[in-house]
N, C-alpha and C positions, 0 to 999 in steps of 0.2 A: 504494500500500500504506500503510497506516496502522501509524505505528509507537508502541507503548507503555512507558512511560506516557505517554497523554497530559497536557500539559500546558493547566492553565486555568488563565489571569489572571486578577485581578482587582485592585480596590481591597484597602487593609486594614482596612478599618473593620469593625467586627461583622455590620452590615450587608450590607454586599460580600461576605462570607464567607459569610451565609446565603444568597445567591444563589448563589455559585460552588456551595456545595456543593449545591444543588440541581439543579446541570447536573452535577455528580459524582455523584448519585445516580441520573441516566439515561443517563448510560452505565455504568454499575454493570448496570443493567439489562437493557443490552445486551452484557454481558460485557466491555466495554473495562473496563482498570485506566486509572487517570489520577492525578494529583497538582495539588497547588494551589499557585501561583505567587505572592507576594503584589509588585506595583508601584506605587509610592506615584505620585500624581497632582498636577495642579499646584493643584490645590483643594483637596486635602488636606494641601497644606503650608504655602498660604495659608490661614489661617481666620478672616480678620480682613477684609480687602477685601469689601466687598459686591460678590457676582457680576456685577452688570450695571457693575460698574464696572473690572473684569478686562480687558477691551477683549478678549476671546480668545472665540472657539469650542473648545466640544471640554476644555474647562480639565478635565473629571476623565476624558477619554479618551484623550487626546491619549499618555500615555505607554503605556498600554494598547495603542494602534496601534502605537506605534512595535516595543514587546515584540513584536508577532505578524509585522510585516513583518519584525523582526531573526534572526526561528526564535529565540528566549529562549521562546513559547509557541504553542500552537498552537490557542488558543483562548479570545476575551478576553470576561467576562460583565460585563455594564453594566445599569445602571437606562435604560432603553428611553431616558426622558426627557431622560434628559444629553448622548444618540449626537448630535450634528450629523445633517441632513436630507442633507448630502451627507457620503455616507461617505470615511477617508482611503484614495486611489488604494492598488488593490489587495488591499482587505478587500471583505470581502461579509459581509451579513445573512444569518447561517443557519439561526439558528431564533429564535422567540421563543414563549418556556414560556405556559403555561395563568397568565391576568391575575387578581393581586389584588384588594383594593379602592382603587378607583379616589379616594375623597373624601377631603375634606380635613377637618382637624379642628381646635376651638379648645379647646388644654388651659389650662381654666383654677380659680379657687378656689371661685369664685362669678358668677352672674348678674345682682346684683341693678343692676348699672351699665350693661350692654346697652342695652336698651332705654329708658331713661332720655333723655330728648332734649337734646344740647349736653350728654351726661354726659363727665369726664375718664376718656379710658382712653390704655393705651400697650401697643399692640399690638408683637409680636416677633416677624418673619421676614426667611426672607435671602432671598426670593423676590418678584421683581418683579409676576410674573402676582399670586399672594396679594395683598399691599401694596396694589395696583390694584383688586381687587375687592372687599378691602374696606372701602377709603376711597368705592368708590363706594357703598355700603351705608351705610355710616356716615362720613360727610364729615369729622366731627367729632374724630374719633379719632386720635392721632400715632402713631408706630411708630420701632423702633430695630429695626437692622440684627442680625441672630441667623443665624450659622453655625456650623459645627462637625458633628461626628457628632451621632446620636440621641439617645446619652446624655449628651454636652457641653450640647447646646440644654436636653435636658430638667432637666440640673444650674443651668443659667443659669436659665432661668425660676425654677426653686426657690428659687433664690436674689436674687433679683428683686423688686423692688415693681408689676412689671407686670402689669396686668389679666390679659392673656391671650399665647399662643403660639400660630402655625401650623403644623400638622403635616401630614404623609401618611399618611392610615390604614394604608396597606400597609405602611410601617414601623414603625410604632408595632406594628401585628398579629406582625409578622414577627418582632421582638426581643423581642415577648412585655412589653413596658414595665408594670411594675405600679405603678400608681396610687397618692400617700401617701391617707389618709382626709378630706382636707379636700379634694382635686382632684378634678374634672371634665373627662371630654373631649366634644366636642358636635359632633356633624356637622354639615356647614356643605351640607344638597343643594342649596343655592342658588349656591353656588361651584363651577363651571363647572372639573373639572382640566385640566395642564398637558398637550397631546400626547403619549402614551405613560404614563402615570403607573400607577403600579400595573403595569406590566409589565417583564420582565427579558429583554435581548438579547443572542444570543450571535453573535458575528461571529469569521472565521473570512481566512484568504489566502483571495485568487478561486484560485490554482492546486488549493486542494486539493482538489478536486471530489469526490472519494470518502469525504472528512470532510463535504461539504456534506448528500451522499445520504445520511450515516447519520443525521445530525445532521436531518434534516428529515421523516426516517423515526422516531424516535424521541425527539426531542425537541420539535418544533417543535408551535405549536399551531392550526391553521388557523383558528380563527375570529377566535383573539388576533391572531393576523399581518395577517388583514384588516381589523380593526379599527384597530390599531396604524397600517398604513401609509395608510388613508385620514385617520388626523390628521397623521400625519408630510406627508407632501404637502399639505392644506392647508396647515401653517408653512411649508411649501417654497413654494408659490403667493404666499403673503404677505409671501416674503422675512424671517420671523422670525425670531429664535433666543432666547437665554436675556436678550435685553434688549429683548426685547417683550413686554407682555402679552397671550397667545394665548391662546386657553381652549379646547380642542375634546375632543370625544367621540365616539365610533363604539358602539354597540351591535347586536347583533347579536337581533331579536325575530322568531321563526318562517322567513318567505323572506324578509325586510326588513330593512335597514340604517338606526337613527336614527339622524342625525346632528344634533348639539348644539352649536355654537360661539360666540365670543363676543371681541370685540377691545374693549378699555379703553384709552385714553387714561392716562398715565404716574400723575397725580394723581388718577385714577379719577371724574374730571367726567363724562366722553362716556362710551358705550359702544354698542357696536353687536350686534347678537342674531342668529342665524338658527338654525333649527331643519327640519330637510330628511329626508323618508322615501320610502325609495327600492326595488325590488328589489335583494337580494343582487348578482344577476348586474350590477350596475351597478359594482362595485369603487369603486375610488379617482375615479371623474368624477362621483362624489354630493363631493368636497371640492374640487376643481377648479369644478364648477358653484356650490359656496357662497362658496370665496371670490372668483370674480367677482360674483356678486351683491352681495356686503358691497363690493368694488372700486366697484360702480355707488354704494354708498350712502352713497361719501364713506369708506373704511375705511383707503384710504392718505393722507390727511389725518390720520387720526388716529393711524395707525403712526408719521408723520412726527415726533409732538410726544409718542412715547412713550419716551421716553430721559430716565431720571434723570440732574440734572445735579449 
């Protein structure tokens, strides 16, 4: 029996909250009442350490599980992208909502320094995969560590003599971010995103099973979920996590699955490519078959030497 209100965790950032309340607006739908939990995370209380140097999985989940295995919640909503590949013993994946956008973006004042060869810029993220991709783009370019929520980073750049910022379209879309008149943001469809990115997961105890049926019944989004969990398993295949850089994509086109991945070497020298189109009915062994392929092509050689030190 499902008992109300339910409760949904989440992070507190404005962010976190625009997702929570989006998993409260479908069971709204389905007549459940619920309320929102807010648990502060260990990312969110550090905002200064650069994440690959946290030594942790899990750093803005990890108290989120704890909340749903202690009954404090009964339902914890995450940015797809920060869930660890292996979930904590006795949570389960129960739905994951209809996917944002997926790309990534560079908020910056002007362009005239891009392209410019051996031009000075100083690039600003707290993401390894970014940092990787686009030092191998542009070799030339140094970067400084930027964390914080949506509006801290977007405060920091502002206040900043740096070229440019990395972002996630889907939050910048999400928080509705308004641009001053001398900024630009530029999609970058040459940057390959993080597995899961643009998508929001809701996990749930394994015992509740009649929260799982409802939650998959009216929440969940079946194409997002396939897509989602054919990148999650590739990272899973490649022994990844948040201090690798992993690049991968699942699209879902007619009866067919493209899939898009990409592994970078730490300083973004090396990089390895594959691109694979498969039937639907192939699931998750289109990322299974890509990253042993990338395995043959020399790809844990380069995972090896992917650790900022």
């Amino acid at each position: 029996m499902i008992h109300e209100p339910l409760r949904i965790g989440t992070r507190s950032s404005k962010l976190a909250l625009w997702q929570a309340a989006q998993v409260q607006l479908a069971l709204q739908r389905c007549g459940l009442e619920s309320q929102i939990i807010t648990v502060e995370s260990e990312g969110d209380v550090d905002v200064h350490t650069p994440l690959y140097a946290m030594g942790v999985q899990g750093v803005f989940t990890r108290q989120l599980d704890i909340a749903l295995l202690n009954k404090r919640i009964d339902l914890a909503v995450h940015s797809l992208k920060d869930v660890p590949v292996q979930l904590a013993q006795g949570t389960l994946l129960a739905a994951v909502l209809p996917r944002g956008p997926v790309e990534d973006m560079l908020l910056c004042r002007n362009l005239e320094w891009i392209d410019i060869p051996n031009s000075v810029a100083t690039i600003a993220t707290g993401s390894i995969r970014r940092r990787a991709a686009w030092q191998h783009r542009y070799p030339h370019h140094s970067f400084v560590n930027l964390r914080g929520n949506i509006q801290t980073r977007v405060r920091k750049f502002r206040e900043s003599s740096w070229q440019g910022a990395l972002f996630a379209r889907a939050a910048l879309d999400r928080l509705q971010v308004v641009l001053n008149p001398e900024e630009k943001l530029i999609p970058l469809p040459w940057m390959i995103p993080a597995p899961a990115q643009g998508a929001i997961g809701v996990t749930i105890r394994e015992e509740d099973t009649q929260l799982y049926s409802l939650c998959q019944q009216w929440i969940n989004d079946a194409s997002t979920a396939l897509c989602v969990a054919i990148e999650r398993r590739f990272l899973q295949e490649l022994h990844g996590g948040c201090s690798t850089p992993i690049c991968a994509l699942a699209r879902v086109e007619n009866s067919e699955v493209v899939f898009t991945a990409q592994i970078l070497s730490a300083d973004g020298r090396q990089a390895l490519d594959i691109c694979l189109k498969k039937p639907i009915t192939t699931g998750i062994e289109i990322a299974i078959e890509a990253a042993q392929l990338l395995l043959q092509q020399g790809a844990q050689e380069l995972l090896t030497k992917s650790t900022f030190q």
